[in-house]
N, C-alpha and C positions, 0 to 999 in steps of 0.2 A: 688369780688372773692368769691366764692362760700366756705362755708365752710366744713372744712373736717371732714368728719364722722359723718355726720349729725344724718345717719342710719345705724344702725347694721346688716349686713346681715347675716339670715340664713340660712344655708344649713343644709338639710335631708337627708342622705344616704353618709357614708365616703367612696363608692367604687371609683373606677377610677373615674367614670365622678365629684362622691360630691370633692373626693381629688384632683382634676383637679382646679373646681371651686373655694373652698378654697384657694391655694395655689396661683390662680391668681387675686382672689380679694385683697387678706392681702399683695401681693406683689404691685399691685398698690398705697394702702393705705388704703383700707378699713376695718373695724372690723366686722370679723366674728364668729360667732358661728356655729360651726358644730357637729350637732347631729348626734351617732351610736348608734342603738339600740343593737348591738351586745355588750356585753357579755348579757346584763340585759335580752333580748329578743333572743334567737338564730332561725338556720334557718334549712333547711334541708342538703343544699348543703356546706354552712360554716364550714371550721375546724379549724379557728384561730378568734384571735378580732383583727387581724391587719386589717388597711387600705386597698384596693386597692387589694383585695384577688382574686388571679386568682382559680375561678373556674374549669374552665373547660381546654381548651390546653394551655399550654404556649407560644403559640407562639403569635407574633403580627405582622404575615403574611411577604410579602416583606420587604426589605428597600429598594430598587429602585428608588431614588426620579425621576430618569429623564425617566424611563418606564414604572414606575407600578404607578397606583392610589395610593395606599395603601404609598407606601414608598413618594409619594407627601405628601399624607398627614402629614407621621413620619416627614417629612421636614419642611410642615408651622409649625408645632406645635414645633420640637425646637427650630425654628424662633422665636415662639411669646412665649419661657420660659416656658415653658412644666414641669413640674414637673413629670411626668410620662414617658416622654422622658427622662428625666435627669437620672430618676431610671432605665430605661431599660436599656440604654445605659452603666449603669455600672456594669450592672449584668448582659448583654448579655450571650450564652450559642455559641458552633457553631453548625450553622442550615444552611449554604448554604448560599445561597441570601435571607435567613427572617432571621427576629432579632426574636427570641427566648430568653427567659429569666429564671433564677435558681428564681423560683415562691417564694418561703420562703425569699429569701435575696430581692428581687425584694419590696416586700411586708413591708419589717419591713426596709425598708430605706425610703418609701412613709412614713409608719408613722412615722417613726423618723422625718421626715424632717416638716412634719405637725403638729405633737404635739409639735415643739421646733420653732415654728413661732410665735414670739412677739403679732401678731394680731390676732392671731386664739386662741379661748377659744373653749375646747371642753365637749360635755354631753355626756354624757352615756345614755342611756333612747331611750324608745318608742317616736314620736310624733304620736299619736291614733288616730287620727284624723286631720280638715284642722287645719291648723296652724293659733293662737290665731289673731286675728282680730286687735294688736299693732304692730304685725309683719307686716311692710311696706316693706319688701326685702327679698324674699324669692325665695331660690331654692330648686325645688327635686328632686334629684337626688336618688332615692330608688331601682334604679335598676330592674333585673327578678323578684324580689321576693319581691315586693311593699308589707307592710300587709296588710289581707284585711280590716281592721278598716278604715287604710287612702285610700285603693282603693276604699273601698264604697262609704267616702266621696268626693273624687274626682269624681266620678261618680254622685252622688248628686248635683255635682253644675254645671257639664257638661252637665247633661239630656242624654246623651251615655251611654250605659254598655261598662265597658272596655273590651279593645281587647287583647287575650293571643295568645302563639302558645309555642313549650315547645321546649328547648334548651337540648342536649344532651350532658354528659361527656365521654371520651376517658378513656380505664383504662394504668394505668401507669407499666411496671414489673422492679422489680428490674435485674440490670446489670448483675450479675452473674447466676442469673439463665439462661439466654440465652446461646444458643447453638454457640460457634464463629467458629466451623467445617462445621457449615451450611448456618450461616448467613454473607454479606461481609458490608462491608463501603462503601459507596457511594451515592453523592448526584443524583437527576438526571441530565443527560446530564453533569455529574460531574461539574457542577457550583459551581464554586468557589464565598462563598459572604464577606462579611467583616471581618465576627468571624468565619471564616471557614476554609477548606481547597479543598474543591469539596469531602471529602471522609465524608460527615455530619449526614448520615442515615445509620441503619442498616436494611439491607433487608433479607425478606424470601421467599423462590422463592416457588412456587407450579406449578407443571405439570396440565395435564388438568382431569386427575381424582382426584387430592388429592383436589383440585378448588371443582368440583362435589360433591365431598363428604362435602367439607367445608359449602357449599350453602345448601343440604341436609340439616344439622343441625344446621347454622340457621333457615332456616324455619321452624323444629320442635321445634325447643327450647322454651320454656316455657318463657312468657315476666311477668317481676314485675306489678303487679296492682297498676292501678293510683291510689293514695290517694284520697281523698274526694271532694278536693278544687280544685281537676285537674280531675275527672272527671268528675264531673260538668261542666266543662267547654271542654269539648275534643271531644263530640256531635258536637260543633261549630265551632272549633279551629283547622287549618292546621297545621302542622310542616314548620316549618322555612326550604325554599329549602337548604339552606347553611350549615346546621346540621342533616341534616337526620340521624335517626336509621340505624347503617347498617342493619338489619332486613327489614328495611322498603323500602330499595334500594333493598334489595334483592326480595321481593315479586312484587318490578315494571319489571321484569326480569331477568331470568338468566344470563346472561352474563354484566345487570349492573353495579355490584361491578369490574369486571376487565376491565371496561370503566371507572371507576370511583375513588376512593380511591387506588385501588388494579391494575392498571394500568401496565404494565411490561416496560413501553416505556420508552427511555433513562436508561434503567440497562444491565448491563453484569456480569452475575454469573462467577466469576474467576473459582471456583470450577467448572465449565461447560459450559466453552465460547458457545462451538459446538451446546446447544440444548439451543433457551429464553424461559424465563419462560413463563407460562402461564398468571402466575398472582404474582403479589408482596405486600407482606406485610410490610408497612414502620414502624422504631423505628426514634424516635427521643429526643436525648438526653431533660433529664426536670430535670436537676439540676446543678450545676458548677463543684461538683463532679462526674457526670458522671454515676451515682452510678442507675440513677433510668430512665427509659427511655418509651415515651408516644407511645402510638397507633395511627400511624397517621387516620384521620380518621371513627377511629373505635368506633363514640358514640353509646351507647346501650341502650336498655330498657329488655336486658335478666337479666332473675336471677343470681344473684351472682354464684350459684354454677352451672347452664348453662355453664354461663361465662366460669370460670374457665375449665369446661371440654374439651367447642367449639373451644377455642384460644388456647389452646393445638395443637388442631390438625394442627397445624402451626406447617411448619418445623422449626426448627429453639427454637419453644418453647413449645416443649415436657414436658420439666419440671419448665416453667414460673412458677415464685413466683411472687403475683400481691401487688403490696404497693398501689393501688388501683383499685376496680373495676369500669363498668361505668355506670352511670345513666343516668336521665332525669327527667327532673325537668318545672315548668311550667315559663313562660316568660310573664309579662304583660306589653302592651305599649297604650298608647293614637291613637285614630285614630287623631293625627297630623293635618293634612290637613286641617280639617276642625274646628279644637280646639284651634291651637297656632298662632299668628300672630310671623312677623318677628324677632319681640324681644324675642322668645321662650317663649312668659307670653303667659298664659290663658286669652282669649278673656271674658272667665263671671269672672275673677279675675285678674287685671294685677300686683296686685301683686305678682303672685306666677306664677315663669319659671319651665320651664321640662329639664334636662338636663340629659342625659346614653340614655340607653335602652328604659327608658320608653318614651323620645320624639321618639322614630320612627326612630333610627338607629339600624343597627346589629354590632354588632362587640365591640373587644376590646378599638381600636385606635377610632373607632370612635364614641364609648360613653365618652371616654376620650376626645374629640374634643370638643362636644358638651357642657364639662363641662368649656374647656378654655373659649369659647364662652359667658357661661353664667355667666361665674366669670368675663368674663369682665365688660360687658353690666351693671350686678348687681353694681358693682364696682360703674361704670356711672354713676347709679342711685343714690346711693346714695350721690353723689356729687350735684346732683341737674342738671346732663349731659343728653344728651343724643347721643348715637354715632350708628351710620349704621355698619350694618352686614358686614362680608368680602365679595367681588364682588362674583358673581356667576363663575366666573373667573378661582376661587379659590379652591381646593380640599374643604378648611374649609365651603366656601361662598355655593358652590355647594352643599353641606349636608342640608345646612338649607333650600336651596333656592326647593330643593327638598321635604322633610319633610313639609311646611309652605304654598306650592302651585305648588309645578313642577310636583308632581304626578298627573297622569294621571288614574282620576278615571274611572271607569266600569259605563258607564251610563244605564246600567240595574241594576245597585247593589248601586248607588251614590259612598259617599268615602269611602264603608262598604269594599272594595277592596284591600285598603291601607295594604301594607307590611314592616315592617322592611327592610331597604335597606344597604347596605354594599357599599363604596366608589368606585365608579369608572368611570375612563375616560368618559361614556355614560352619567353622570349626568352635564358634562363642555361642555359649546359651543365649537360647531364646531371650526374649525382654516384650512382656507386654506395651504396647502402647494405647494412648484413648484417643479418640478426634477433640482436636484442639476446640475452644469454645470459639463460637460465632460463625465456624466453618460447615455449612451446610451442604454443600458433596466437598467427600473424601476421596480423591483415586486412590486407586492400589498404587500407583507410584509415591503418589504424596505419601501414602502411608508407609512404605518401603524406605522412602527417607529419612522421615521422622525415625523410624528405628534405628535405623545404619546410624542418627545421629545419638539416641539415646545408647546404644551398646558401647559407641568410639565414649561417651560421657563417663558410662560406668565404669571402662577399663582405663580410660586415665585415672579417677578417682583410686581406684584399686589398686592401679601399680606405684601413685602416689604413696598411698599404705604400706605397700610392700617395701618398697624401698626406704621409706621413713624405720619401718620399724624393724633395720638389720640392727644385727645385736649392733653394739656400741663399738664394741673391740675392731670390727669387720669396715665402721665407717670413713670415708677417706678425708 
C-alpha cells in the first residue's frame, strides 16, 4: 500500500481553476498548500482577496447538460465534486437557461469552504519565480494575469515567449437608475431555465437611426491606452474571438453589432409589438438582490467617461448610474500543444501542471475543469499513482484531449496558431445517429439534436466510468 501524503502539493493561484484544484486534491486525501498572492501582491482587474473572483460576466453560460457543451460540462464536474459547481449552484441568480451567479456571495462561499478544509494550508505571498526545486507537486494555476517574474521564468525553461490576447470587462449599472417605461423583461425566445422564469433580461430596443448613431460614437470614442506590459505585447497578440471590444466589432462593420451582441431576434417590445427593433441591448441581472445588472456583451476598452456618455445613448439608460465601468485587461496562456503532455505537466519539468487559463482554455467553467483535473492527477501523484485523463468522450476528457494535441496547427505558422478554446460539441467524436421510428421527415435540426443528446449520453455514461474506476486509494 502506498503511503499517504507522501507529497505535499502545491498550488499557485487561488482563482477558479487553483480553488478547483485544491479542493479536489485535499478531498481525495492529499495535503495541500495553496498560495494567493493577493492582498500582499494586488492586480489591476482584482477588487477583493477572496478566492475564485469573477472578473469579468457573471455568468457561466448554459446549464443544458443534454444540448449545450457548456452545461455537459456543468454536469461532469458536479459529477466528480466540483467545488465551484457546489458554489454556483447556491448562489445561482435568474438568467434563462445559463446559470449566472450573485459574484460577491459566489466568491466568499469558495473561500470559506477552502480556507475551513482540514488539508488545505494557505500562503499569502508572491511565488516570483519557478517554484523551489523541493517542491515535487506542483500546480499553476495563475490565471490572465500570470506575474511577469513567474511568466519570465516559465518561459525560460520552455524556450517559447509566452502567448497573450486581452480579455475584455462588461460594465455593470445599478437597477434603479434604469428606465422600466422603456425597457421590458424577457429572455430570448422566452426560455425559461432552472433559476428563471423566461422573463430573465432586461432589454433596450433601438430603431435604426438611434443603432446609427449608437455605432457613430463608438467608433469615435476615445479607447484607454494599454499599459506598458500590454502594449508590448499587442503588436503580436489577437483578441480572444469570444470577447471582443464592442468597439472592435464595430469597426469589422456596421451592421456587426446587431448580428451579434445586440441581436433583436426572439424579443417583442410590449411597449411596441407593431414595429421589432432594430437592434437590443441586453441587462442581466449580477447580484441575488437584483440591485445591480451587467451588459451583456458589451466589453470595452472606451474611456471611463466615453463610457459613460456612449451607453446613455441607450434607451432605456438615459440616466445609467454604472457600479462599474469596463475594461480590458491582458490574458497569458501557454502554447499547450506543444508544451503540456497529457498529464497537464510540463514536458521540460514534470513536476509542475498548468491548470485555468493559462493551460489553453477560455472560459469560466472550463478553467475550473482543468483545475478538477489537475487536483486530481496531482492527488495521484503524490500517492505514488498514476491515473489516465477522462476519455476524449467526455466534455472534461475532450478539453485536454484538445489542448495536449487535437489542435490542429497552421503548418505555415507550426503551433505558433494555437488559441484558447471554449467547450464544445466540435472538440467530442462524432456519434452516429438513426431517424427515430414512426418519424417520416427528419430535419437537420431535429437531427443535430438528437446527436447533441446522444454525445451529452455517452460522456456522462463514460465519465461515470472514469470516475468509479480511480484506484481505491485516490477515492474520497
Amino acid at each position: 500500500m502506498t503511503k499517504k501524503h507522501s507529497k505535499t502539493i502545491h498550488i499557485i493561484g487561488a482563482g477558479l481553476a487553483g480553488s478547483e484544484a485544491a479542493w479536489q486534491a485535499a478531498e481525495l486525501g492529499a495535503k495541500v498548500i495553496l498560495h494567493e498572492m493577493r492582498p500582499v501582491v494586488k492586480t489591476d482587474v482584482h477588487h477583493s482577496d477572496n478566492f475564485a473572483e469573477l472578473v469579468c460576466s457573471n455568468s457561466f453560460r448554459s446549464d443544458d447538460y443534454e444540448y449545450n457543451a457548456v452545461g455537459l460540462l456543468h454536469e461532469e464536474m458536479r459529477r466528480a465534486n466540483s467545488i465551484i459547481m457546489a458554489c454556483a449552484d447556491a448562489h445561482a441568480l435568474p438568467a434563462g437557461g445559463a446559470l449566472a451567479v450573485d459574484r460577491e456571495a459566489f466568491a466568499s462561499a469558495v473561500t470559506d469552504a477552502i480556507s475551513s478544509h482540514p488539508n488545505i494550508l494557505i500562503k499569502r505571498g508572491e511565488v516570483a519565480g519557478l517554484p523551489p526545486i523541493e517542491w515535487h507537486n506542483v500546480i499553476i494555476a495563475t490565471g490572465p494575469l500570470t506575474s511577469n517574474n513567474l511568466a519570465k521564468a516559465i518561459a525560460s525553461i520552455t524556450g517559447k515567449e509566452q502567448l497573450s490576447f486581452f480579455d475584455a470587462i462588461a460594465p455593470i449599472i445599478h437597477s434603479e437608475s434604469i428606465n422600466r417605461d422603456i425597457v421590458w423583461a424577457q429572455s430570448r425566445y422566452d426560455k425559461v431555465g432552472p433559476n428563471g422564469d423566461g422573463a430573465d433580461y432586461l432589454n433596450c430596443p433601438m430603431n435604426e437611426q438611434q443603432y446609427n448613431d449608437f455605432i457613430d460614437a463608438l467608433l469615435a470614442g476615445e479607447k484607454t491606452e494599454f499599459k506598458e506590459f500590454e502594449s508590448e505585447a499587442l503588436s503580436t497578440t489577437p483578441y480572444f474571438e469570444g470577447c471582443l471590444p464592442i468597439e472592435i466589432m464595430a469597426e469589422r462593420g456596421r451592421e456587426t453589432l446587431s448580428f451579434g451582441p445586440m441581436k433583436p431576434v426572439g424579443l417583442t417590445n410590449p411597449n411596441d409589438p407593431e414595429n421589432k427593433p432594430y437592434a437590443v441591448v441586453q441587462l442581466r441581472q449580477d447580484n441575488a438582490l437584483g440591485s445591480l445588472w451587467n451588459m451583456v456583451g458589451f466589453q470595452t476598452k472606451l474611456k471611463y467617461g466615453e463610457q459613460a456618455d456612449i451607453f446613455r445613448m441607450i434607451p432605456g439608460l438615459e440616466e445609467a448610474q454604472f457600479a462599474r465601468l469596463g475594461g480590458l485587461h491582458r490574458n497569458t496562456f501557454l502554447n499547450s500543444p506543444e508544451l503540456l503532455n497529457e498529464q497537464l505537466q510540463l514536458k521540460a519539468d514534470k513536476r509542475l501542471r498548468f491548470a485555468g487559463q493559462i493551460s489553453g482554455v477560455e472560459g469560466y467553467v472550463e478553467s475550473a475543469a482543468m483545475g478538477l483535473l489537475t487536483g486530481r492527477l496531482a492527488a495521484a501523484d503524490a500517492l505514488g499513482l498514476t491515473i489516465p485523463t477522462p476519455p476524449k468522450t467526455s466534455a472534461l476528457g475532450s478539453l485536454v484531449n484538445h489542448i495536449t494535441g487535437g489542435h490542429l496547427a497552421d503548418e505555415s505558422n507550426g503551433v505558433k496558431s494555437f488559441q484558447p478554446m471554449n467547450i464544445n460539441f466540435g472538440l467530442m467524436p462524432d456519434i452516429e445517429v438513426i431517424k427515430p421510428e414512426g418519424v417520416k421527415r427528419w430535419r437537420k435540426a431535429d437531427r443535430k439534436k438528437v446527436k447533441k443528446k446522444a454525445i451529452s449520453t455517452r460522456a456522462l455514461n463514460d465519465i461515470r466510468d472514469w470516475l468509479e474506476n480511480f484506484p481505491q486509494e485516490v477515492q474520497s
